[in-house]
C-alpha positions as CSV (number, residue, x, y, z in Angstrom):
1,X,123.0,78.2,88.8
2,X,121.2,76.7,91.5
3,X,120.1,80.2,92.5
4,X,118.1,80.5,88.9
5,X,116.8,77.2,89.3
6,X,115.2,78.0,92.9
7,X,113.3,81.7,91.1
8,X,112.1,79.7,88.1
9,X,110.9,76.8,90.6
10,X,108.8,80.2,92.6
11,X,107.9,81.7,89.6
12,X,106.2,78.4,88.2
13,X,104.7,77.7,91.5
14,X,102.9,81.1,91.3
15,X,102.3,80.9,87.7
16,X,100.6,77.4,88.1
17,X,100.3,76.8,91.7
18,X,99.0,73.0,92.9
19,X,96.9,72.2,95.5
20,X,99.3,70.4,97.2
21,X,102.5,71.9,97.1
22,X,104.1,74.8,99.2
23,X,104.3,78.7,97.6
24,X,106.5,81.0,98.5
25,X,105.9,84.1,97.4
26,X,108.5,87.4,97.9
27,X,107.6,90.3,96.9
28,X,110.1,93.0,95.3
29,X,107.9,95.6,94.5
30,X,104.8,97.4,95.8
31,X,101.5,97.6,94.6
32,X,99.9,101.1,94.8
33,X,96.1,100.3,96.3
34,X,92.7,102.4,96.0
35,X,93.5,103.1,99.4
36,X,96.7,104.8,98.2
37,X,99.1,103.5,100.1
38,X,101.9,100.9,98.9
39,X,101.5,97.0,99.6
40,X,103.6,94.3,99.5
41,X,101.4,91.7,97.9
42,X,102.1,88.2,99.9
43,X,99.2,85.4,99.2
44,X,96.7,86.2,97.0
45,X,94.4,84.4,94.7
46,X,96.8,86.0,92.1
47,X,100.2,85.1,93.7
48,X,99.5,81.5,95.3
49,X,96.4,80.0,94.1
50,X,95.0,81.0,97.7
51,X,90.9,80.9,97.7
52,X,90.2,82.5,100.8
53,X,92.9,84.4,102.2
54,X,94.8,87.0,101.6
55,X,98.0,88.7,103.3
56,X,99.7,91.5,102.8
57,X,102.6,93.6,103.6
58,X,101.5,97.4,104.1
59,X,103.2,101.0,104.2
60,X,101.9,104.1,105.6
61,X,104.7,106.7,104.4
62,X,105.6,109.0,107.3
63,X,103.0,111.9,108.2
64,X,100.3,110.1,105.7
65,X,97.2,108.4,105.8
66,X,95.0,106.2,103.3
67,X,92.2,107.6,101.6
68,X,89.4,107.0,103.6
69,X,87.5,103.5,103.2
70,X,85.4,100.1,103.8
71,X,85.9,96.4,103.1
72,X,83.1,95.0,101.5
73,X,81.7,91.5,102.5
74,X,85.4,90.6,104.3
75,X,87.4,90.6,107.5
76,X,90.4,92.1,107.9
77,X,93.4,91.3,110.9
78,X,96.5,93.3,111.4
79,X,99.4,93.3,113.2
80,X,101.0,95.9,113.5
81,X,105.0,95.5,113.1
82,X,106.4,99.3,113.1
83,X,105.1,102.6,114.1
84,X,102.5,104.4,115.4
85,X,99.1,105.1,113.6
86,X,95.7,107.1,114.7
87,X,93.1,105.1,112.8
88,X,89.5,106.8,112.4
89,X,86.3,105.1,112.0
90,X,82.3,104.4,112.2
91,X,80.0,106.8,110.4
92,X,81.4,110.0,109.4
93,X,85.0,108.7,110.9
94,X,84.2,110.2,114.3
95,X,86.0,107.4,116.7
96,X,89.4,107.2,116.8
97,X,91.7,104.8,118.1
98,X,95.8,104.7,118.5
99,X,97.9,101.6,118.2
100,X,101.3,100.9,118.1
101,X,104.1,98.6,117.0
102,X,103.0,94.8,118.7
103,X,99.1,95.6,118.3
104,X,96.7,93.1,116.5
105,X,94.0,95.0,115.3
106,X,90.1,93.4,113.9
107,X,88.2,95.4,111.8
108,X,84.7,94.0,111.0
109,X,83.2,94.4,107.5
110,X,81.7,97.5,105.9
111,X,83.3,99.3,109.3
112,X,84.5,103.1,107.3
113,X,87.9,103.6,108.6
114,X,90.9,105.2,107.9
115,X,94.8,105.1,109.3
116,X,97.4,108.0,109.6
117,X,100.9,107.7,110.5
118,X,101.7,109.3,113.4
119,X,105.5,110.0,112.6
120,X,106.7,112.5,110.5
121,X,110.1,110.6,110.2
122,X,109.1,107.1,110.3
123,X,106.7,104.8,107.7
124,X,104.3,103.0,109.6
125,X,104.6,98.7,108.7
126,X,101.7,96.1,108.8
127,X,101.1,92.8,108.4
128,X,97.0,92.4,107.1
129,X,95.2,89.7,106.8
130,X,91.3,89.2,104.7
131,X,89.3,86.8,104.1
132,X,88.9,87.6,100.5
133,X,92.0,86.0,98.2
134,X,91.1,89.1,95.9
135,X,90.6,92.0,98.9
136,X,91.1,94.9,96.6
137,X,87.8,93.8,94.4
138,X,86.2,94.7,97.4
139,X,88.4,97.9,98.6
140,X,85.4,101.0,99.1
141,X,86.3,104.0,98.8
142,X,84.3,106.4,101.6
143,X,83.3,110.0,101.4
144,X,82.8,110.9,105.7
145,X,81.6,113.7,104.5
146,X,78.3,112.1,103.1
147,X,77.8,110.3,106.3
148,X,74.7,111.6,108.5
């Protein structure tokens, strides 16, 4: 019983959520983005009321990569929890960097990027952060080959 009574209590917080109350949000599915990979949706305008953040748990399935892409008008932070990923960026996605699991990683607005796994066995985990309560209503989708 009390079990019921604590997943109604979430699902009313994120149905009505308060400005001053706590939200906990856990997230049982994922949420296929433009980018096409799978997120865990955390905080969210959606989820929590949240107005100006966002955070989110991402997947990069082993030997895959996003389609390649911009965030308009927000920041994104993320830590990287498992794996190893190549992530490509700047104008035509000619730079290329490498991190791995433990890595916080900054990526600036309007910057084109775009992550591959490294592994062929193993997914690739991320904790990201935006700026933007709503960040796939500014997800851009990014052609590298129109660059100049």
């Amino acid at each position: 019983m009390e079990e019921n009574s604590i997943v109604d209590r979430i699902a009313s917080q994120m149905a009505n959520p308060q400005p001053n109350e706590i939200v906990t949000v856990r997230p049982e599915t994922d949420t296929m983005t433009r980018q096409r990979l799978p997120y865990f949706v955390g905080i969210s305008a959606t989820t929590a009321g949240s107005q100006g953040i966002s955070m989110n748990l991402v997947v990069i399935p082993p030997a895959s990569s996003a389609e390649p892409h911009f965030h308009r008008d927000y920041e994104t932070a993320i830590y990287l929890i498992e794996g190893r990923v190549e992530t490509r960026y700047g104008e035509g996605l000619k730079q290329s960097v490498i991190h791995e699991a433990g890595d916080f990683i900054f990526i600036p607005p309007g910057v084109p990027h775009q992550p591959f796994n490294l592994s062929a066995t193993i997914p690739a985990r991320a904790l990201v952060a935006r700026n933007d309560p709503n960040e796939q209503e500014n997800v851009v989708l990014y052609d590298p080959t129109a660059a100049s």
